[in-house]
C-alpha positions in Angstrom: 21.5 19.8 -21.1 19.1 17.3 -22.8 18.7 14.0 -21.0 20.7 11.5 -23.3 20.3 8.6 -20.9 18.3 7.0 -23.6 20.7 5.0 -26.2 19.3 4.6 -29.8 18.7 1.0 -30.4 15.5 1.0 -32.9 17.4 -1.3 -35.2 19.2 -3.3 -32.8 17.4 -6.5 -33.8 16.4 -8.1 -37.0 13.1 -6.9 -38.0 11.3 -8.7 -41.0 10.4 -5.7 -42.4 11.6 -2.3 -41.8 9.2 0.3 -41.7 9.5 4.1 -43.2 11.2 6.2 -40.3 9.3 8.6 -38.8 9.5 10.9 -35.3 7.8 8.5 -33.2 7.9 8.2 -29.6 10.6 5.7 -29.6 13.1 8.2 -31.8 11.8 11.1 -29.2 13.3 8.8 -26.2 16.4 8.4 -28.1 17.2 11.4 -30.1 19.9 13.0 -28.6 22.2 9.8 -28.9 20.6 9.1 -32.4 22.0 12.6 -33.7 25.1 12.4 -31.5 26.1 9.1 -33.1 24.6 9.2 -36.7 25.5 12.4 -37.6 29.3 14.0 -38.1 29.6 17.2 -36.3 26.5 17.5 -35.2 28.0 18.7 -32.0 30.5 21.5 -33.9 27.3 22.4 -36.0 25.2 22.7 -32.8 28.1 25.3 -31.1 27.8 27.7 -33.5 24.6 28.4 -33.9 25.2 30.6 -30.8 28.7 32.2 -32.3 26.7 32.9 -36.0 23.6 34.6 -34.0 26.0 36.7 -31.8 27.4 38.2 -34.9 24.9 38.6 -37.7 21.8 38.9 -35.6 20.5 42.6 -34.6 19.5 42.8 -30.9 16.0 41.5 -29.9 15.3 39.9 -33.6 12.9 36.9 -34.1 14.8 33.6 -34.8 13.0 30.4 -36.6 14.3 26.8 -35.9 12.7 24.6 -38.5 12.2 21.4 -37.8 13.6 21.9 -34.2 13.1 18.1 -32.8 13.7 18.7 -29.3 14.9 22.7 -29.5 18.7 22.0 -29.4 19.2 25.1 -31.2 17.1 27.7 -28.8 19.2 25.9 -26.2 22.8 26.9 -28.2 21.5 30.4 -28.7 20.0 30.7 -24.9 23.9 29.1 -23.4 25.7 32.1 -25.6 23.3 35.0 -25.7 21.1 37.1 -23.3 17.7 36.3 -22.5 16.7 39.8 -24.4 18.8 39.5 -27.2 16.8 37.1 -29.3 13.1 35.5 -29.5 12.7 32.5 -31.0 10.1 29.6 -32.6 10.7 26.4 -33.0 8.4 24.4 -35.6 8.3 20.8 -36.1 5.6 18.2 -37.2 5.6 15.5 -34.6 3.8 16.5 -31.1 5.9 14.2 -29.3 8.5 16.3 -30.1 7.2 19.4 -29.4 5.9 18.1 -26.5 9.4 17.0 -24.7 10.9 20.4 -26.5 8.8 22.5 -24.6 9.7 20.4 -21.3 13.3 20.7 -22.3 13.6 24.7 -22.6 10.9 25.3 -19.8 13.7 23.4 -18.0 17.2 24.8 -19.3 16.4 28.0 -20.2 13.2 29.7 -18.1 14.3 33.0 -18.8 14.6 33.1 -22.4 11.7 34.0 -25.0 11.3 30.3 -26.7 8.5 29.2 -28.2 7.5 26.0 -30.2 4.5 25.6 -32.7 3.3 21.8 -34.3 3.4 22.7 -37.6 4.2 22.2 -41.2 7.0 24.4 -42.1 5.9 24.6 -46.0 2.6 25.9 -44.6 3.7 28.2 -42.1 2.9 32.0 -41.9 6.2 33.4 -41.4 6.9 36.5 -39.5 9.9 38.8 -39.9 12.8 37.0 -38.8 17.0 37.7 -38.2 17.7 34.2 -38.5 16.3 31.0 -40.2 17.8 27.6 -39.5 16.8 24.5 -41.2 19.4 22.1 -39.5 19.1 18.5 -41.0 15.6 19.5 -42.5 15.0 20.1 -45.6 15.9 16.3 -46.4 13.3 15.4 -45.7 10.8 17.2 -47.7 10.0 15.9 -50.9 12.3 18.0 -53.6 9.4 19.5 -55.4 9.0 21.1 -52.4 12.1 22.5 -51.9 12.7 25.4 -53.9 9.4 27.0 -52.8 10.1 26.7 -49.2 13.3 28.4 -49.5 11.8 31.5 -51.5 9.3 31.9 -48.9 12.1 32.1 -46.3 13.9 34.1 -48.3 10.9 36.5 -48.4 10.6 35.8 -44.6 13.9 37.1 -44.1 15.0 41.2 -42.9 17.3 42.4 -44.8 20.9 41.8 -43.5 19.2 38.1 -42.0 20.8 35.0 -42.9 19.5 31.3 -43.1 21.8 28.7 -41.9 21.0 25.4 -43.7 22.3 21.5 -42.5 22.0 18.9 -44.7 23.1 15.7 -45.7 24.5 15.6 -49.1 25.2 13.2 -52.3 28.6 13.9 -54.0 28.0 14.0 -58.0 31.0 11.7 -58.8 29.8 8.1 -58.4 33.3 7.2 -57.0 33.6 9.9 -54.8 29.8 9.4 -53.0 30.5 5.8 -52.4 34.1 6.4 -50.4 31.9 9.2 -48.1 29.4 6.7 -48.0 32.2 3.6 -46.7 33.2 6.3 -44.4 30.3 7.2 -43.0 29.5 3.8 -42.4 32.9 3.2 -40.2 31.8 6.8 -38.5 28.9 4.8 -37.4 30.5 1.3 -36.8 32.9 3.5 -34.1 30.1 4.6 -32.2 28.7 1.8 -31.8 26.0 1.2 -34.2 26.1 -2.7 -35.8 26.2 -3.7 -39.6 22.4 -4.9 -39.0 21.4 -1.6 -37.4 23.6 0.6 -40.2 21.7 -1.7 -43.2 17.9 -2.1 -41.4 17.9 2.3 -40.8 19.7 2.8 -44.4 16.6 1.0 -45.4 14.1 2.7 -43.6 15.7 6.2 -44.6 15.2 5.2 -48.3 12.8 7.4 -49.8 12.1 9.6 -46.7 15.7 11.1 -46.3 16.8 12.6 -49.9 19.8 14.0 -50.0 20.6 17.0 -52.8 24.4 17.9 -53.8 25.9 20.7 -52.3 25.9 22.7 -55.7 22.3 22.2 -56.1 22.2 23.6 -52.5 23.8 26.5 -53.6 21.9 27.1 -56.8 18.3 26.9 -55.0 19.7 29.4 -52.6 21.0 31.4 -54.9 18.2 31.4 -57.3 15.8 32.5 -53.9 17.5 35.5 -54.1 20.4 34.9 -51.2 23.5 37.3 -52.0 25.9 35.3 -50.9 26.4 31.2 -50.1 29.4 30.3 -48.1 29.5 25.9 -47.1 31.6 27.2 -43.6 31.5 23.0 -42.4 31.0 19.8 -44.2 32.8 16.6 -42.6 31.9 13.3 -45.1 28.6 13.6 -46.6 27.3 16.2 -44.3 27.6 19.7 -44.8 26.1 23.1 -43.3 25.5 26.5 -45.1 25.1 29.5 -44.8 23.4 32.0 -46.5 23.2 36.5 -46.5 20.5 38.3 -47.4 21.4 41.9 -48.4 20.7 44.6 -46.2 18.4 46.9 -47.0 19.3 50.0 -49.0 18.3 53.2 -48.7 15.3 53.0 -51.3 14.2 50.0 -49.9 14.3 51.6 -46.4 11.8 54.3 -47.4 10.0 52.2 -48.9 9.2 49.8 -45.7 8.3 53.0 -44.3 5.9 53.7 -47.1 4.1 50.6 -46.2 
């Protein structure tokens, strides 16, 4: 498992002026408790990345974890499935974190074929992958950026693959976003987290951490080309997607074989 001795406490004092977040080392020390308590379900998300790989991905297909932090989701996949079953990358822009992640699965999971790159995911050359996750990712990019990163994983995609997408969202009615926002806010007050620390991260979120509705989740994935967009969990104002791509038909077939 990874070490969650460290207990998230960035914001535990007054600061007299919050800084942008970012990935630093102090977040890498504390990340696992961060996620644990700032983030509803994180743990339910987490446990089926294993499940959704064991039924829609074909035996010995590549796997990208975008924005992997510390590789959680090679871990899920590597404590459900056989080391031959799967290979998988995980991308992410801070070194620290890569740095710690490859610790981690060198660790927990010798055996299986896990990888991690420092990277920017917009600028990545893809390979052909079974499975594409983007869990509590795409936030974070700026939204002009959005659509075209999900067309190129779309493209990136075998046919019959499927992206798996976690995100915070907005809810369009006004009244409706600020009661998921109250809650959210009490989710955090019962694990711990102080009205100082809840308002002095809130702040330093704002303008790095975007959240898009769920429909306009939908529509950019549909309009990439994705047959099909099911939301199978959302608890407050997170939610997690998922996403088919059609299999290949038999024109398509020959013509792969074509080259």
């Amino acid at each position: 498992m990874i070490d969650a001795s460290y207990r998230d406490a960035i914001f535990s004092t007054p600061l007299d002026r919050v800084a942008s977040f970012s990935f630093d080392e102090r977040v890498v020390a504390c990340f696992p408790d961060m996620v644990r308590r700032s983030i509803p379900g994180y743990g339910q998300i987490l446990g089926m990345f294993g499940v959704l790989a064991e039924r829609h991905l074909r035996h010995g297909a590549h796997v990208y974890d975008l924005g992997c932090s510390l590789g959680a989701v090679g871990l899920a996949l590597a404590g459900r499935l056989p080391a031959e079953t799967f290979e998988l990358t995980g991308v992410d822009l801070s070194p620290t974190m890569i740095a710690r992640a490859r610790e981690i699965a060198a660790s927990e999971s010798p055996d299986h074929r896990i990888s991690f790159v420092e990277g920017d995911i917009r600028q990545l050359d893809y390979h052909p992958s079974g499975m594409i996750v983007l869990n509590f990712t795409l936030q974070f990019l700026p939204p002009a950026d959005r659509d075209a990163l999900i067309a190129r994983l779309y493209a990136a995609l075998e046919p019959g693959g499927i992206l798996v997408l976690s995100e915070k969202i907005v809810a369009p009615d006004e009244q409706e976003n600020a009661w998921l926002v109250e809650r959210y806010h009490d989710f955090k007050r019962a694990n711990g987290y102080s009205d100082m620390e809840i308002s002095q991260k809130r702040t330093a979120l704002e303008n790095v951490l975007v959240p898009d509705t769920l429909a306009a989740h939908h529509q950019r994935l549909a309009q990439a080309g994705f047959s099909r967009v099911t939301t199978w969990f959302q608890y407050l104002n997170f939610a997690s997607l998922i996403a088919f791509k059609d299999k290949a038909t038999s024109r398509d077939e020959a013509a792969i074989k074509d080259g």
